[in-house]
C-alpha positions as CSV (number, residue, x, y, z in Angstrom):
1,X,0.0,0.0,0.0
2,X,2.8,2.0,1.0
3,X,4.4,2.0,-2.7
4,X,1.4,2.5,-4.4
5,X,0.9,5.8,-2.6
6,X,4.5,6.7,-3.1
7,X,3.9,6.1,-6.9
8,X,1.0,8.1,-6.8
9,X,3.0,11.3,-5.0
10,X,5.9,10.7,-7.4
11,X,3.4,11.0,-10.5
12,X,1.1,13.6,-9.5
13,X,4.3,16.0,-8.7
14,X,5.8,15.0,-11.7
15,X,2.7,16.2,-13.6
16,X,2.8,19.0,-11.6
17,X,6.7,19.9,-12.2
18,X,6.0,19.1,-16.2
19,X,2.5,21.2,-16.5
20,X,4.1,24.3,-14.6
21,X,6.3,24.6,-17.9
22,X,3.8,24.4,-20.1
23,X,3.5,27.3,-22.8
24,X,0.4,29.2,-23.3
25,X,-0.9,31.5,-26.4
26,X,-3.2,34.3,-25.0
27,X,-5.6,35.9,-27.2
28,X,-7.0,38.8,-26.2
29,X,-8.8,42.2,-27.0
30,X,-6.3,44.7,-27.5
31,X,-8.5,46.9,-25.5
32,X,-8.9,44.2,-22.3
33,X,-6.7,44.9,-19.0
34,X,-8.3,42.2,-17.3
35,X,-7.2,39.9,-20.1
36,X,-3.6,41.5,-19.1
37,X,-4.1,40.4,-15.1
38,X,-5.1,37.0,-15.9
39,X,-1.8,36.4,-17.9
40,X,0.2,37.9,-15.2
41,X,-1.8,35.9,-12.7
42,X,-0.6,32.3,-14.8
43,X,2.8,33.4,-15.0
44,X,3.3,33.4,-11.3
45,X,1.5,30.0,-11.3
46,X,4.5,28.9,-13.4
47,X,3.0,29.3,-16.9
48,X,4.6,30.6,-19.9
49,X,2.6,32.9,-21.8
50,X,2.6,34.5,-24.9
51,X,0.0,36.9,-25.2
52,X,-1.6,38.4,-28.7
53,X,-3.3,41.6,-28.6
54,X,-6.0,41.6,-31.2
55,X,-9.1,43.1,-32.9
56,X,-12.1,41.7,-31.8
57,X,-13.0,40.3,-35.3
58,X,-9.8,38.4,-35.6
59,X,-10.5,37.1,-31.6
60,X,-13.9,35.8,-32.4
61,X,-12.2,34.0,-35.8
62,X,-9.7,32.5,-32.8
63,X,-13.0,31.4,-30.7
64,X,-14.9,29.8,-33.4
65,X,-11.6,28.1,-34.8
66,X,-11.3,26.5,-31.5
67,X,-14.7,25.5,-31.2
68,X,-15.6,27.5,-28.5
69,X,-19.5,28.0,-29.0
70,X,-20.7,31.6,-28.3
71,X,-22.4,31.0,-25.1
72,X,-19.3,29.9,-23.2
73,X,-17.6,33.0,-24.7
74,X,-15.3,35.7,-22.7
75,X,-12.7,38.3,-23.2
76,X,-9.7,36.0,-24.2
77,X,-8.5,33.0,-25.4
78,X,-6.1,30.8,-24.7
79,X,-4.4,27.7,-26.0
80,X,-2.0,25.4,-24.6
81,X,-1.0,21.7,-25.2
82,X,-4.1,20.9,-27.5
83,X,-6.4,22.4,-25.1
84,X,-8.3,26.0,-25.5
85,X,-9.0,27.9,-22.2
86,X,-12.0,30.5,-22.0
87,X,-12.0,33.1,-20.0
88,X,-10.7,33.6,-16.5
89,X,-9.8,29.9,-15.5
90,X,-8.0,29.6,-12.4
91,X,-4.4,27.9,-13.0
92,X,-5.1,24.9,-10.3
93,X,-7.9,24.0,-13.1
94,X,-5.7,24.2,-16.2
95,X,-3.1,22.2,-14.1
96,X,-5.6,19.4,-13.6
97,X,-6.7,19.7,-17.3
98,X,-3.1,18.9,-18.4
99,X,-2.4,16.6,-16.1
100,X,-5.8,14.2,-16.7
101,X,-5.6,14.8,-20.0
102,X,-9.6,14.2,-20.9
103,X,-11.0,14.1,-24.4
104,X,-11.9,17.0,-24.8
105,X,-11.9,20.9,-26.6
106,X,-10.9,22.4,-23.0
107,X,-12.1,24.6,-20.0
108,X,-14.1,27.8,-19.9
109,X,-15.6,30.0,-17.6
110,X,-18.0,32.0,-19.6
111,X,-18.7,35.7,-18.9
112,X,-16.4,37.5,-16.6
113,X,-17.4,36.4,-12.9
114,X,-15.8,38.8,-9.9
115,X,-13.4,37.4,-7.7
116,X,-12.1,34.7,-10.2
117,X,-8.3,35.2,-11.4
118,X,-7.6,38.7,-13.5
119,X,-11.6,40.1,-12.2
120,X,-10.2,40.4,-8.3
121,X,-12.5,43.4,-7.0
122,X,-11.4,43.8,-2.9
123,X,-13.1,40.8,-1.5
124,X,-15.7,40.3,-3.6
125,X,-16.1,37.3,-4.8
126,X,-19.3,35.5,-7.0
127,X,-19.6,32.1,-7.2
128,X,-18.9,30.4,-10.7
129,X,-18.2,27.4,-12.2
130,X,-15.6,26.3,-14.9
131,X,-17.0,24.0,-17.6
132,X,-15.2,21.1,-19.6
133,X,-16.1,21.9,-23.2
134,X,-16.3,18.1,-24.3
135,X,-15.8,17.0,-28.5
136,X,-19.5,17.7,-29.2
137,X,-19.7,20.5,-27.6
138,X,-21.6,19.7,-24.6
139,X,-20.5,20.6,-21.4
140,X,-20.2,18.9,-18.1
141,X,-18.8,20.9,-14.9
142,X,-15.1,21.0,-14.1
143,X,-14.6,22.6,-11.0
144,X,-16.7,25.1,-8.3
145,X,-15.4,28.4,-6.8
């Protein structure tokens, strides 16, 4: 029993060491400082990003490229590892994402809810899901916060 935990530790940190390297394409509106805050916030979660400022035209081209249908929609896009992140997904999700590996388009968290990462206002904070945009399109919940 012992091992099998130890294996467990050793492979969950080891996802952990390999996802905090991962690279990350951020698309955003060239107008969005929120967008901005959200990218700093998954650089200090150990993310490499890359962001893109853009015209919103050429953002929503990104969004329906990646599959992302409207009504999960938000203020950037991101890609990373063969996965598309909407909106304002907290890193510890993404993390998880890469390291289960589901089959799947990726994560959002449509709109723009207070109090997630990049939308901090004081304490405020409104309670929000982030959905797991599966290969048809349906959804299924990912995570609470």
């Amino acid at each position: 029993m012992l091992r099998k935990l130890v294996l467990v530790a050793v492979l969950v940190i080891g996802a952990c060491a390999f996802v905090q390297a991962a690279d990350m394409e951020v698309y955003r509106s060239e107008d969005c400082s929120c967008c901005g805050k959200w990218a700093e916030y998954l650089k200090k979660n150990g993310f490499k990003v890359r962001l893109h400022n853009l015209s919103p035209s050429r953002l929503d081209s990104i969004k329906s490229e990646a599959r992302i249908p409207d009504k999960y929609a938000s203020c950037h896009t991101a890609k990373v590892e063969g996965y598309v992140i909407e909106g304002h997904v907290p890193a510890e999700d993404i993390k998880r994402l890469l390291a289960e590996r589901p089959k799947a388009i990726g994560l959002a968290v449509p709109g723009m809810p207070i109090g997630s990462p990049g939308m901090e206002v004081g304490n405020r904070k409104e309670p929000y899901e982030v959905l797991l945009i599966k290969e048809d399109g349906s959804t299924e919940v990912f995570a609470r916060h």
